[in-house]
C-alpha positions as CSV (number, residue, x, y, z in Angstrom):
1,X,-50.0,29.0,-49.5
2,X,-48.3,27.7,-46.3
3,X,-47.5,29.4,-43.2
4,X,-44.5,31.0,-42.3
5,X,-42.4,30.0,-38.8
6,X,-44.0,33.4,-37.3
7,X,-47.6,32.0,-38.3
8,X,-46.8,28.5,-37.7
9,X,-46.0,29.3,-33.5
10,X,-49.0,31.5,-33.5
11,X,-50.6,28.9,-35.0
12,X,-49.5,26.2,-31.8
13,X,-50.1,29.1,-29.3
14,X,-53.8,29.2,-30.5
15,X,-54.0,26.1,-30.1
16,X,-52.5,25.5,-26.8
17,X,-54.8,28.5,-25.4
18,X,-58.0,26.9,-26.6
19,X,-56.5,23.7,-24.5
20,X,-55.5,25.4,-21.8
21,X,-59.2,27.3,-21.5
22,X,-61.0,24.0,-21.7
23,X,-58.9,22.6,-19.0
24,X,-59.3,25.5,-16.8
25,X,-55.4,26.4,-16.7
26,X,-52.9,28.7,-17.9
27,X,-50.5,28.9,-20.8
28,X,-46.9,30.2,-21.3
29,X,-46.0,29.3,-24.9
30,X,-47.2,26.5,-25.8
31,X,-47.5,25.2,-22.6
32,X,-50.1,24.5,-20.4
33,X,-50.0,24.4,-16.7
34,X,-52.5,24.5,-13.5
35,X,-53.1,23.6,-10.1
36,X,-55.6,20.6,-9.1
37,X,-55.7,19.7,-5.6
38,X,-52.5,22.0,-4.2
39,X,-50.6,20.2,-7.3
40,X,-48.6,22.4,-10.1
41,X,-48.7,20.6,-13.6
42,X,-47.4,21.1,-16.5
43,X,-48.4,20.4,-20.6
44,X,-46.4,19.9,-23.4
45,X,-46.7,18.8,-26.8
46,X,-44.5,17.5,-28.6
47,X,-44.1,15.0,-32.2
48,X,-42.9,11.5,-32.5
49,X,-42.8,9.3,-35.3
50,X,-45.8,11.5,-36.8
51,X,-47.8,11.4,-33.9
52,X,-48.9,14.0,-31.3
53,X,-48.1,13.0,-27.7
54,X,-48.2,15.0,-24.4
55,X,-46.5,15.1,-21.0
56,X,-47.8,15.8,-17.7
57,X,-45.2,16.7,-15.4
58,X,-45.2,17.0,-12.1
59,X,-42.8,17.8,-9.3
60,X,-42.8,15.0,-6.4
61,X,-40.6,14.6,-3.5
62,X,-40.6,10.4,-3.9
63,X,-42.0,8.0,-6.7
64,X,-44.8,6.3,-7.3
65,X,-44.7,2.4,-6.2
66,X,-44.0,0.3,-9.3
67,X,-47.2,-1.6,-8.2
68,X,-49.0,1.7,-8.9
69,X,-47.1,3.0,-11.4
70,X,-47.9,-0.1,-13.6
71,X,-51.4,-0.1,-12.8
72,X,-51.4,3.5,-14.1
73,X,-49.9,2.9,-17.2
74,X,-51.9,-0.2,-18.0
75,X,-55.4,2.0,-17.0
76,X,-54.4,5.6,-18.7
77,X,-52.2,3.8,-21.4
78,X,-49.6,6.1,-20.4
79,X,-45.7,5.7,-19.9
80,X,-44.4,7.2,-17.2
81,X,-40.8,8.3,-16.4
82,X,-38.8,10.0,-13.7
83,X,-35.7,12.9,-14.1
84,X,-34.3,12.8,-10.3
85,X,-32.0,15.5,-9.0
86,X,-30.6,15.2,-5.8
87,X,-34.6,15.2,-3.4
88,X,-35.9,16.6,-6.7
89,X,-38.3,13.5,-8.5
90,X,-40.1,15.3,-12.2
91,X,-42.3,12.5,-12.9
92,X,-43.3,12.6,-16.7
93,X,-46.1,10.6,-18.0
94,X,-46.5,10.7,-21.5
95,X,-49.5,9.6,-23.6
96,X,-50.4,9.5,-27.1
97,X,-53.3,12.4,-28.6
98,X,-54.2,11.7,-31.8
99,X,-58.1,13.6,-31.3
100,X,-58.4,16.2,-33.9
101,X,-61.4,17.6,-31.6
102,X,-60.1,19.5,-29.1
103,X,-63.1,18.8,-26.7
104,X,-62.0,15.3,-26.7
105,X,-58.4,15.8,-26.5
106,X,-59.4,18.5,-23.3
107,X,-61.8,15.2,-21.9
108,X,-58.6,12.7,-21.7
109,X,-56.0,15.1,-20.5
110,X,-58.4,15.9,-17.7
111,X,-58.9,12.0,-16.7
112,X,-55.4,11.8,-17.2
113,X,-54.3,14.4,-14.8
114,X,-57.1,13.6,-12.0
115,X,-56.1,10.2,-12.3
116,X,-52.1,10.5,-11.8
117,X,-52.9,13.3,-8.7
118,X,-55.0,10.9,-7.2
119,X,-52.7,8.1,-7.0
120,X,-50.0,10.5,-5.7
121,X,-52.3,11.6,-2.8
122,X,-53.5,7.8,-2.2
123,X,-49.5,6.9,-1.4
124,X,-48.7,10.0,0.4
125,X,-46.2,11.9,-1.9
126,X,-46.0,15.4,-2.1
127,X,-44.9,18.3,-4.2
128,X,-41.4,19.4,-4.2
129,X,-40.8,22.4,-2.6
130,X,-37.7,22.9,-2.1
131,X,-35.5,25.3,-4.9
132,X,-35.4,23.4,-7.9
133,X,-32.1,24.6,-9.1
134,X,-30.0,24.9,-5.2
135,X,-32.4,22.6,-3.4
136,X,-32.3,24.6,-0.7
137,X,-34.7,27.2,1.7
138,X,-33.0,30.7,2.0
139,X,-33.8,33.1,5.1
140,X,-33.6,35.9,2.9
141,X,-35.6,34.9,-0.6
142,X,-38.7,33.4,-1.1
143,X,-39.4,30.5,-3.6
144,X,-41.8,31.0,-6.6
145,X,-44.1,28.9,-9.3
146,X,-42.8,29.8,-12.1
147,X,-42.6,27.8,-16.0
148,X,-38.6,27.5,-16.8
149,X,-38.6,25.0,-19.9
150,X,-41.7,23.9,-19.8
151,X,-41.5,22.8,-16.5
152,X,-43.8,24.4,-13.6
153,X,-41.6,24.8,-10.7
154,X,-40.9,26.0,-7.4
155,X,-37.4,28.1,-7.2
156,X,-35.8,31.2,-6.0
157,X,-35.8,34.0,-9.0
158,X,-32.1,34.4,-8.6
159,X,-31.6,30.7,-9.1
160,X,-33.6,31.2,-12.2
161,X,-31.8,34.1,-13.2
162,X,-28.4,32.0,-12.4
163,X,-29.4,29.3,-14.6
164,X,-30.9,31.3,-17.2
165,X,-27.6,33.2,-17.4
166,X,-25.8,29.9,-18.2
167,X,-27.7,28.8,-20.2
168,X,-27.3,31.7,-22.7
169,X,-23.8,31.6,-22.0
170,X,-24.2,27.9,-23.1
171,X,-25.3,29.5,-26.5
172,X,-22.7,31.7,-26.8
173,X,-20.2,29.0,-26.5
174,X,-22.3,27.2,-29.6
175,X,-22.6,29.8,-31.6
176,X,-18.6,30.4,-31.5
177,X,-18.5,26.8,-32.5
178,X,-20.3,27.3,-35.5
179,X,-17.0,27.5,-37.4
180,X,-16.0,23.9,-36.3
181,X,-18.5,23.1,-38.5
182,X,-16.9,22.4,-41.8
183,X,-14.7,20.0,-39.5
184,X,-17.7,17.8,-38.1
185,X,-18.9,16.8,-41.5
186,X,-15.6,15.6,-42.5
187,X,-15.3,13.5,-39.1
188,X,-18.8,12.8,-39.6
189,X,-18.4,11.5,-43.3
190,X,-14.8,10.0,-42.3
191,X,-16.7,7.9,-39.2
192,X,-19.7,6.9,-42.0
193,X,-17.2,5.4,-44.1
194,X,-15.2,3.3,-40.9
195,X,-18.8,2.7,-39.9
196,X,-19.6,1.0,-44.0
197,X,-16.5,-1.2,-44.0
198,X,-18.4,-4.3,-41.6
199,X,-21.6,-4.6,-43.9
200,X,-19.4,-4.1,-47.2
201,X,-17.5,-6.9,-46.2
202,X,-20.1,-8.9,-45.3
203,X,-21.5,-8.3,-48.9
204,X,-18.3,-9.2,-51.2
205,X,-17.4,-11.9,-49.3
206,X,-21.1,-13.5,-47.9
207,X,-23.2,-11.6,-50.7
208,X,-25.8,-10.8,-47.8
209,X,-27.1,-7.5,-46.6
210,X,-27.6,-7.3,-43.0
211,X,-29.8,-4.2,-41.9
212,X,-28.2,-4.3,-38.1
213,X,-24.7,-3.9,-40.0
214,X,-26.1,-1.2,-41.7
215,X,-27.3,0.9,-38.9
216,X,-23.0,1.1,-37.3
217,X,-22.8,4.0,-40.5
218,X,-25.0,6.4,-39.0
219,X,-23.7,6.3,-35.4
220,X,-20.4,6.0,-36.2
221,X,-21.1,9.5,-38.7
222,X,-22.8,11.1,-35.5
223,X,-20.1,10.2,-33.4
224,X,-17.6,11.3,-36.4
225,X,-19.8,15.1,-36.2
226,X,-19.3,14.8,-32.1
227,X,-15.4,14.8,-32.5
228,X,-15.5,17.8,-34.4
229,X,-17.1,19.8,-31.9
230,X,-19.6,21.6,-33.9
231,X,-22.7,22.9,-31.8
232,X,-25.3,19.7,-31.8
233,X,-28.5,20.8,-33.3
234,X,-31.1,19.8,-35.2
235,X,-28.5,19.6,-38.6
236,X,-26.2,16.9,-36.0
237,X,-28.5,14.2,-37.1
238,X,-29.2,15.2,-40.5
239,X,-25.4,15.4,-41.0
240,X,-24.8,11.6,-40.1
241,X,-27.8,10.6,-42.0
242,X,-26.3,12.2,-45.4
243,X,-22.8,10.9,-43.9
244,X,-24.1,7.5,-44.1
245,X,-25.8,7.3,-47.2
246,X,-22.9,8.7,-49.3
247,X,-20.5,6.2,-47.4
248,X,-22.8,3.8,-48.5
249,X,-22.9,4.8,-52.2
250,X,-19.1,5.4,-52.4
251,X,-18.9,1.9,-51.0
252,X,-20.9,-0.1,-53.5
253,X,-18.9,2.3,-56.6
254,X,-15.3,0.7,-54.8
255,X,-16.5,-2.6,-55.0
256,X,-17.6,-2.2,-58.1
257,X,-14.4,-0.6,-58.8
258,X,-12.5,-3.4,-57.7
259,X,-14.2,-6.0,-59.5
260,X,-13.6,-4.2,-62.8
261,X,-10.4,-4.0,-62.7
262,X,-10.3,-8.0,-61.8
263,X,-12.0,-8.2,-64.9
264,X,-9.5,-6.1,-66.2
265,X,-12.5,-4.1,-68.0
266,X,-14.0,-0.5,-67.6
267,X,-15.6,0.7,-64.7
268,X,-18.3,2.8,-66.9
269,X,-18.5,-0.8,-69.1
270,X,-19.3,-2.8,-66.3
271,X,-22.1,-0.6,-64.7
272,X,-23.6,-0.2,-67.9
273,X,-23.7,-3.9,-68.2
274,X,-27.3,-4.7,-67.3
275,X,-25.9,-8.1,-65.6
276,X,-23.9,-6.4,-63.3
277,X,-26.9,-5.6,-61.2
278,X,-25.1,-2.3,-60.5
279,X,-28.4,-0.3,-60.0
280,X,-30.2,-2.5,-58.1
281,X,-27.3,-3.6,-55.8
282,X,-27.3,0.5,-55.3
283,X,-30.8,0.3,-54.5
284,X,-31.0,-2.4,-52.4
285,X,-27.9,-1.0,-50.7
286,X,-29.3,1.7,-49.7
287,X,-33.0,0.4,-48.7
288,X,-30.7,-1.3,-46.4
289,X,-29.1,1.4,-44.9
290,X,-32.8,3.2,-44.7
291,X,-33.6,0.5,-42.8
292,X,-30.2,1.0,-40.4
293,X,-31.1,3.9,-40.1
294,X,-34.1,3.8,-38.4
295,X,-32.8,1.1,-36.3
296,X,-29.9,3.4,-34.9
297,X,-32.3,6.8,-34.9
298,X,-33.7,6.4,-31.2
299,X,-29.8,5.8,-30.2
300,X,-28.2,8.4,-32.3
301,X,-31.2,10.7,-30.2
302,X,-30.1,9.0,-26.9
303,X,-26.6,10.5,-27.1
304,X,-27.8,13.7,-28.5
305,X,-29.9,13.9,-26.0
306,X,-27.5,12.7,-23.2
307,X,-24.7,14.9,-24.5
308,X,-26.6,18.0,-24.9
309,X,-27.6,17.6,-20.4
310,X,-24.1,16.9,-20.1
311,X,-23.3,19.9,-21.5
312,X,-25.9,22.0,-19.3
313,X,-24.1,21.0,-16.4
């Protein structure tokens, strides 16, 4: 018997407070945050490709030196990023936790964290304590610590309020777009099919199957569900990815099509041929577009990911 959502976020919360104790910090959710030498950090977990990684994020009012920043990334085997807005710098290093004993997991975010703070103080960059959200200092409110998305940071409660307002409002507006719906997956099957056409081509007239071709369906079907407006959650992606491998069937069934009535035979005659080679072109086909894919997923996420902060704005 599996666990329900309900169980399943209890579940990660558990988990996460069992961290969080280890570590000596606090959780909010299922994320972990604390205070080592006049520092606020943050923990979150979060799946990639089947394996558990975390972020450390912390507000700073500069970067580190790339000199430094390599030399971290080479020592901790950690990547580490920066979200700037306007004095604001959230640097983000991520690292890979694939411990199943949480001891051991507790041991490495620790060496982690001491490690990053310490190169901050050895270059002389502080927190950022100014409002994240106005960026200002206001006479007549004080800022706060506070977790707003995971983030630990300082701001003015109205500010959070402000935002926190918009971005419910931002739901709103997606939820009334839910009826656009119906609309996207047409785009998004319409743009899988414009997307099919180069590799199709390429495989009646070349008889080669090129994965890179393969992988223009997928974006093109994201792009397709874009244009229709629909809100872009988790389905977006799923959308183009069904998108794509229907245009892809359809397009081997046309060819086939095609060359049947060339041959001025049957299209049921000729699949059923076993010469034809109409299953395993299908097959093939499609391992193909699996492969495309993959090789579009990470930018098909980019512009999710890039539209959806656009959006917030």
């Amino acid at each position: 018997m599996g666990f329900n959502a309900k169980e399943t976020k209890k579940l990660r919360n558990k988990k996460a407070t069992t961290l969080a104790n280890l570590l000596g910090c606090n959780v909010s959710g299922q994320t972990i945050y604390g205070i080592k030498d006049d520092y606020h950090f943050s923990l979150n977990k979060f799946i990639y490709n089947y394996s558990t990684f975390y972020q450390l994020s912390i507000a700073c009012d500069k970067m580190l030196s790339n000199e430094k920043k390599v030399a971290l990334e080479k020592s901790l085997k950690v990547k580490i990023e920066y979200n700037k807005v306007n004095g604001d710098h959230i640097m983000n290093a991520k690292f890979c936790s694939n411990y199943f004993n949480q001891n051991k997991q507790a041991n490495q975010m620790s060496n982690i964290i001491n490690q990053v703070i310490q190169a901050l103080k050895e270059e002389a960059i502080n927190e950022y304590t100014y409002c994240a959200f106005c960026h200002l200092t206001k006479e007549d409110e004080e800022g706060e610590w506070v977790i707003y998305n995971g983030l630990y940071i300082y701001a003015h409660p109205s500010c959070v309020e402000k935002e926190a307002t918009q971005e419910e409002e931002l739901l709103k507006l997606e939820d009334a777009n839910i009826n656009k719906l119906p609309l996207s997956i047409i785009f998004s099957i319409l743009g899988a099919f414009v997307g099919v056409i180069p590799a199709m081509l390429v495989l009646v007239f070349a008889d080669y199957l090129f994965a890179i071709l393969f992988a223009i369906s997928p974006v093109c079907a994201f792009l397709g569900y874009k244009l229709g407006k629909a809100p872009l959650r988790w389905y977006a992606t799923l959308t183009a990815i069904i998108a794509s491998i229907f245009a892809t069937f359809i397009g081997v069934v046309i060819i086939y099509a095609l060359l049947a009535s060339m041959a001025n035979i049957s299209f049921m005659d000729l699949i059923k041929d076993p010469e034809s080679g109409f299953v395993a072109t299908i097959l093939q086909v499609e391992l193909f577009n699996a492969i495309g894919i993959l090789c579009a997923w990470s930018y098909i996420n980019y512009i999710n990911q890039f539209s959806k902060r656009r959006n917030n704005k």
